[in-house]
ChimeraX commands (.cxc) that place a marker at each C-alpha (Angstrom):
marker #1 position 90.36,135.23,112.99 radius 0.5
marker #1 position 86.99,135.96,111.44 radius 0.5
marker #1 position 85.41,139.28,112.00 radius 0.5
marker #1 position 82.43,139.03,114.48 radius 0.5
marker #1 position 80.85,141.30,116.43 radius 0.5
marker #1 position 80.82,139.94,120.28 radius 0.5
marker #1 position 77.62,138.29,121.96 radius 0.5
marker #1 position 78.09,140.31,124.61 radius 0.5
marker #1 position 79.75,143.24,125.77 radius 0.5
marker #1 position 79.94,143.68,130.23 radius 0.5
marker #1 position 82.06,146.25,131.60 radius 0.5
marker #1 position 83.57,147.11,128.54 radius 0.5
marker #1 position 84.98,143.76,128.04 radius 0.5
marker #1 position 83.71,141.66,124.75 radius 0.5
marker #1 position 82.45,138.47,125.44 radius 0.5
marker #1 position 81.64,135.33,122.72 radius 0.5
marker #1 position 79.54,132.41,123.13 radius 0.5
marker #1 position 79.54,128.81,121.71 radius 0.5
marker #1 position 77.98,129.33,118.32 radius 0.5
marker #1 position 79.95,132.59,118.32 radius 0.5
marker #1 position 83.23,130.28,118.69 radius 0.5
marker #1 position 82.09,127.47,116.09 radius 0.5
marker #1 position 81.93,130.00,113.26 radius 0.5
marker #1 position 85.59,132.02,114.04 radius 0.5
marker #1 position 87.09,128.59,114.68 radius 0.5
marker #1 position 85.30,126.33,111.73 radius 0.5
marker #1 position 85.23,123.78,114.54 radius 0.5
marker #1 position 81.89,121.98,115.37 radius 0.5
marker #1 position 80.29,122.73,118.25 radius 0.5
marker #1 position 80.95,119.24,120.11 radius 0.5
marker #1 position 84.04,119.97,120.15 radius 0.5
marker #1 position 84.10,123.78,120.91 radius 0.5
marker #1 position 82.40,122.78,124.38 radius 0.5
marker #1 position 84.80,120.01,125.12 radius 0.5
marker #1 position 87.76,122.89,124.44 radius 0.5
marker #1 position 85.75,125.18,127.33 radius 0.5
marker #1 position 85.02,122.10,129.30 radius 0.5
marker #1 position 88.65,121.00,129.79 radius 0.5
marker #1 position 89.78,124.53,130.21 radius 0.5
marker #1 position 91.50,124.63,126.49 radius 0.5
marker #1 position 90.31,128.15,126.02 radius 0.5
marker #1 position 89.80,130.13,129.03 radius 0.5
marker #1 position 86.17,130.84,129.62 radius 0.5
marker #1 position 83.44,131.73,132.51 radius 0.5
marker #1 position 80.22,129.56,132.78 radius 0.5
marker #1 position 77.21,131.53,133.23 radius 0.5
marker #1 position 73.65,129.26,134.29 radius 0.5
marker #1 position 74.53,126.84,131.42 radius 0.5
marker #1 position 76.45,129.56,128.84 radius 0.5
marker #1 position 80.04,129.81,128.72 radius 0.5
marker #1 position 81.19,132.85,127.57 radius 0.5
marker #1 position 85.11,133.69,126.22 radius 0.5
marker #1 position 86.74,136.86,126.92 radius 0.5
marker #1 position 88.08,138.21,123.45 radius 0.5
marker #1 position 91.45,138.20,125.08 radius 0.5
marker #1 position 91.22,134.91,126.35 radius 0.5
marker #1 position 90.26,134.12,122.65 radius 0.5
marker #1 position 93.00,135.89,121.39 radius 0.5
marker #1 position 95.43,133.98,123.76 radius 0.5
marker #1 position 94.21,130.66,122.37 radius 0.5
marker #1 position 94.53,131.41,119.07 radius 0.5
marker #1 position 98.45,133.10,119.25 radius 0.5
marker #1 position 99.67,129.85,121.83 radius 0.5
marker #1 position 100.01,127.31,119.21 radius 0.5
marker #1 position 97.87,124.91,120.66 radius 0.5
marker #1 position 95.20,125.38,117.43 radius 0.5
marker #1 position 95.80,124.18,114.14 radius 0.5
marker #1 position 92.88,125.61,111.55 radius 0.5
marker #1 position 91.08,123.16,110.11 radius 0.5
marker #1 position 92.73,123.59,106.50 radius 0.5
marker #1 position 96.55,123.54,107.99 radius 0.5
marker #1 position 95.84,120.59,109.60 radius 0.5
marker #1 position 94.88,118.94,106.46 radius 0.5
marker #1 position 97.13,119.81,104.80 radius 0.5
marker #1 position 99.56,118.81,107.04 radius 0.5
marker #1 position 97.77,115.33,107.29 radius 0.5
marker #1 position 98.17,115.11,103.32 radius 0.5
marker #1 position 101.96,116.01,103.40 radius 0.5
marker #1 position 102.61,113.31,106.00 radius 0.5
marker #1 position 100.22,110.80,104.07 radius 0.5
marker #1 position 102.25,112.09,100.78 radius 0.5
marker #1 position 105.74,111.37,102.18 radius 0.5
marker #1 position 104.95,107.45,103.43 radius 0.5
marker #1 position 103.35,107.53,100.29 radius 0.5
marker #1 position 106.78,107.88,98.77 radius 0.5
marker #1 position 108.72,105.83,101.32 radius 0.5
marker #1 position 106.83,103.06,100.66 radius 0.5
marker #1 position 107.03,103.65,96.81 radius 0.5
marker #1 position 110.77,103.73,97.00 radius 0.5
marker #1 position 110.88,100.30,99.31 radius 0.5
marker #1 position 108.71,98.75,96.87 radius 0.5
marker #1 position 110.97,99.46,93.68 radius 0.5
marker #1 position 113.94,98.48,95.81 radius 0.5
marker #1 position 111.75,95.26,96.66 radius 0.5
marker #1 position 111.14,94.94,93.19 radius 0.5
marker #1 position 114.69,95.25,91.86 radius 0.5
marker #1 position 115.49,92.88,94.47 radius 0.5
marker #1 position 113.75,90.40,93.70 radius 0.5
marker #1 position 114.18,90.66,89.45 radius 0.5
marker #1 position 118.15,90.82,90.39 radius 0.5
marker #1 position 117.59,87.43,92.64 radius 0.5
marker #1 position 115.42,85.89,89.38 radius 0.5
marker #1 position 117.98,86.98,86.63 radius 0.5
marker #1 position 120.72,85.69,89.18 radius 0.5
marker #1 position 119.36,81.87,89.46 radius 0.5
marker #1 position 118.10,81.98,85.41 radius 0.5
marker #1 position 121.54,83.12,84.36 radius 0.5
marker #1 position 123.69,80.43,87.23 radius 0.5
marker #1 position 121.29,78.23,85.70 radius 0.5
marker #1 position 122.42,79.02,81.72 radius 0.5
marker #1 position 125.82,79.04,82.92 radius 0.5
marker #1 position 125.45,75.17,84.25 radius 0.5
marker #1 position 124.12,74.23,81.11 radius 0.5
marker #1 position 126.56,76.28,78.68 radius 0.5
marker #1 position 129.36,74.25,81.01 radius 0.5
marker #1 position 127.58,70.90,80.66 radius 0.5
marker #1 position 127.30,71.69,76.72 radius 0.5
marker #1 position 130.41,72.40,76.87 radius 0.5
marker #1 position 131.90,69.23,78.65 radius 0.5
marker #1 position 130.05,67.56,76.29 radius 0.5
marker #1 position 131.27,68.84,73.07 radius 0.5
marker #1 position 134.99,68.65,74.27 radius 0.5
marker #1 position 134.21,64.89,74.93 radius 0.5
marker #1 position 132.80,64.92,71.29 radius 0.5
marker #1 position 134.56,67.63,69.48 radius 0.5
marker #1 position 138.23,67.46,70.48 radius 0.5
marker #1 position 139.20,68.28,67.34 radius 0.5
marker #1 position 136.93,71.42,66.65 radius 0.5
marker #1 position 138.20,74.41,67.80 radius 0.5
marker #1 position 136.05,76.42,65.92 radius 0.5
marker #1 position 133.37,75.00,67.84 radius 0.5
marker #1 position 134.64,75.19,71.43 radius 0.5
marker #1 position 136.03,78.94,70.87 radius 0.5
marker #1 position 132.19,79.74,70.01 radius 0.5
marker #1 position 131.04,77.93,73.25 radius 0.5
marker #1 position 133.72,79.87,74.91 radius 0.5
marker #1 position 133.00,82.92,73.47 radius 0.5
marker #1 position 129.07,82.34,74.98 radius 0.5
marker #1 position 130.28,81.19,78.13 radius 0.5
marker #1 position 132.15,84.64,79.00 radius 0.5
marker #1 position 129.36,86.89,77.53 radius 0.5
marker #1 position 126.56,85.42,79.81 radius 0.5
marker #1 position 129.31,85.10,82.84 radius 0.5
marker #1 position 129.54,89.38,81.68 radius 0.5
marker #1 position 125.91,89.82,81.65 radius 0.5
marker #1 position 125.81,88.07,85.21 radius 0.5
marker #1 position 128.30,90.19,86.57 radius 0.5
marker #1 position 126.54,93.54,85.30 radius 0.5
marker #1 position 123.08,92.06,86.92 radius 0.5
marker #1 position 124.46,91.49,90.11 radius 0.5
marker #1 position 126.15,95.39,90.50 radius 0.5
marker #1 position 122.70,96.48,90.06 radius 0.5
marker link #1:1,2 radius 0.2
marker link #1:2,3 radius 0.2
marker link #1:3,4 radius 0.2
marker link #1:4,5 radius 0.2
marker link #1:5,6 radius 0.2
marker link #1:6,7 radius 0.2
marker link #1:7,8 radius 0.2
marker link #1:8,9 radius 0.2
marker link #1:9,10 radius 0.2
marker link #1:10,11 radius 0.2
marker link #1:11,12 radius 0.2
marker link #1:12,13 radius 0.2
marker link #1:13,14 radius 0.2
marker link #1:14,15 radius 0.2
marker link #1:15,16 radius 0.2
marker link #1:16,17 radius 0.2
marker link #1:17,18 radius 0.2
marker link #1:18,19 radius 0.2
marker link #1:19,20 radius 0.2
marker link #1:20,21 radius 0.2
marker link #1:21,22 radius 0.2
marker link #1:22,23 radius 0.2
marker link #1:23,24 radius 0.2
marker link #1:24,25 radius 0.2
marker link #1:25,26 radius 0.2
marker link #1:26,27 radius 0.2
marker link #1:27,28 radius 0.2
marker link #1:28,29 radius 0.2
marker link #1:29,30 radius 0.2
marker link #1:30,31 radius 0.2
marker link #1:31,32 radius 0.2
marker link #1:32,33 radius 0.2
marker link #1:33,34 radius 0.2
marker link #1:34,35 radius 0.2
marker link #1:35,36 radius 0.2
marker link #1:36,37 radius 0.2
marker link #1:37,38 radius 0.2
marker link #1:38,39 radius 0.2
marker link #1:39,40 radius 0.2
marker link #1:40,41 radius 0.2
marker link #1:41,42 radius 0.2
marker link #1:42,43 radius 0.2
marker link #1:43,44 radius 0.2
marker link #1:44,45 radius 0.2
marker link #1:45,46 radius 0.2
marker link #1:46,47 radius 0.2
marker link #1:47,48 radius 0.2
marker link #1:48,49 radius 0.2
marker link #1:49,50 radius 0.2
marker link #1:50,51 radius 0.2
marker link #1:51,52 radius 0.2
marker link #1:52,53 radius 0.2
marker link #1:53,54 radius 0.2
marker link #1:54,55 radius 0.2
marker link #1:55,56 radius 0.2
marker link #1:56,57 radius 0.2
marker link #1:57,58 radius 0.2
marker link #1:58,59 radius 0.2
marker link #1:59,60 radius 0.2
marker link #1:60,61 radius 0.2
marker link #1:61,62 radius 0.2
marker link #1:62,63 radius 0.2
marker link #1:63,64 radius 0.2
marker link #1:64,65 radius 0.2
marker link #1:65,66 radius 0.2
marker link #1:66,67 radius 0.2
marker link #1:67,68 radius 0.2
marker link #1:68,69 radius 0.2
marker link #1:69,70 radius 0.2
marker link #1:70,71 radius 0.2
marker link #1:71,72 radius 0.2
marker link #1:72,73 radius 0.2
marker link #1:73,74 radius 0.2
marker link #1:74,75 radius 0.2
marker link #1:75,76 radius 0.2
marker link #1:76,77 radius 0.2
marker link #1:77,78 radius 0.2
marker link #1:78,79 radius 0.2
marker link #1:79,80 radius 0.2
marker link #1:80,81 radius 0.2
marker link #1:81,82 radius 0.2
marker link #1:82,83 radius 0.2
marker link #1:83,84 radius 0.2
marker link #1:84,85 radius 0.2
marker link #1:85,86 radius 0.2
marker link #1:86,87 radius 0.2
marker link #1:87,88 radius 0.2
marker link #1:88,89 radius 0.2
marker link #1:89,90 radius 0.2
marker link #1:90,91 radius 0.2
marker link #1:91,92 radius 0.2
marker link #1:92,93 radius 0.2
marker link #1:93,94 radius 0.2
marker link #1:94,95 radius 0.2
marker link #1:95,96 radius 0.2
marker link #1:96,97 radius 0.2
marker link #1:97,98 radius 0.2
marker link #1:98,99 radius 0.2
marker link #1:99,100 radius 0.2
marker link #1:100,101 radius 0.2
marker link #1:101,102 radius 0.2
marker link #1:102,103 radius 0.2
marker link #1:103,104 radius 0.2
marker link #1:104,105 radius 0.2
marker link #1:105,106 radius 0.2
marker link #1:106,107 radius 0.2
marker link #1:107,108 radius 0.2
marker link #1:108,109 radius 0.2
marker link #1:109,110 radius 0.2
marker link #1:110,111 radius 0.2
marker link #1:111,112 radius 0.2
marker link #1:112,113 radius 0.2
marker link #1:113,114 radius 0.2
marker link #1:114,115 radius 0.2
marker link #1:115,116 radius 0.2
marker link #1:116,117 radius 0.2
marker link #1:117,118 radius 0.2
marker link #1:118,119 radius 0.2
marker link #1:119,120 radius 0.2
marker link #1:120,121 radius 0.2
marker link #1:121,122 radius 0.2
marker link #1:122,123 radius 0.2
marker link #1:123,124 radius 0.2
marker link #1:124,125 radius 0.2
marker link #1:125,126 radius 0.2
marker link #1:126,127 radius 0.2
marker link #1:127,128 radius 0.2
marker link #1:128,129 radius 0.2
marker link #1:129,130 radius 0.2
marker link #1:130,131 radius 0.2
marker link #1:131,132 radius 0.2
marker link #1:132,133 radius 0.2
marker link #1:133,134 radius 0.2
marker link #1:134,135 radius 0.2
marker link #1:135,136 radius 0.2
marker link #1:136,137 radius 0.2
marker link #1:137,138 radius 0.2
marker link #1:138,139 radius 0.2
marker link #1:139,140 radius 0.2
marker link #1:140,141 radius 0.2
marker link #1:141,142 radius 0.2
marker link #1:142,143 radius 0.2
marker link #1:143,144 radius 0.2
marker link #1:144,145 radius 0.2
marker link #1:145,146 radius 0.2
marker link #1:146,147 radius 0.2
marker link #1:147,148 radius 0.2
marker link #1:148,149 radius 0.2
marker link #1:149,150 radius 0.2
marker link #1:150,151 radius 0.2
marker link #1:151,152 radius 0.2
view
């Protein structure tokens, strides 16, 4: 709490007004009166002055119910930091997602056509093995590469 000297001082008790309030508390002073209007922070209403006892102050300050204007932004910027990063991570998982699902249909698709070729060249090519153990040989790499895409 910042260091000010009371506005008043009756019966030996200190005693701090509005403006008093918006300076220790770095609040504005809208919203000062609406913490003394809905009984907040414990005050007295004199004519059309309220006035805080420095205990009552005190009391406010030490029950939790206040958050200083810096902790609560920064506690604002932690929370907007963390769905920051929760929403980073569901977008790379998105992204994987949908890559994997891409490289899935190109490589089913390569596959179909490697086996078509393949039909093809037996129809052809009976008699070439060279050939066919090639096409084979093609055939199980992509059928390897699919396999590795879809564990990831």
């Amino acid at each position: 709490m910042e260091r000010m000297p009371p506005t008043k001082v009756f019966q030996g008790k200190k005693y701090f007004i509005v403006e008093d309030l918006v300076k220790i508390l770095k609040l504005t002073p809208l919203t000062v009166r609406e913490y003394l209007k809905k009984g907040r922070i414990a005050s007295v209403k004199v004519g059309q002055r309220y006035y805080v006892a420095e205990g009552e102050l005190i009391k406010f300050l030490n029950s939790g119910r206040f958050t200083k204007p810096d902790e609560f932004a920064s506690q604002v910027n932690e929370a907007i930091r963390r769905t920051f990063e929760a929403n980073i991570e569901f977008l790379a998982y998105r992204v994987k997602e949908i890559i994997t699902k891409d490289l899935t249909s190109i490589i089913q698709g390569n596959i179909k056509k490697i086996d078509q070729q393949t039909t093809r060249m037996t129809e052809f090519h009976e008699n070439d093995s060279a050939v066919m153990k090639e096409r084979f040989k093609k055939t199980q790499q992509i059928r390897k590469d699919f396999s590795i895409t879809k564990k990831m």
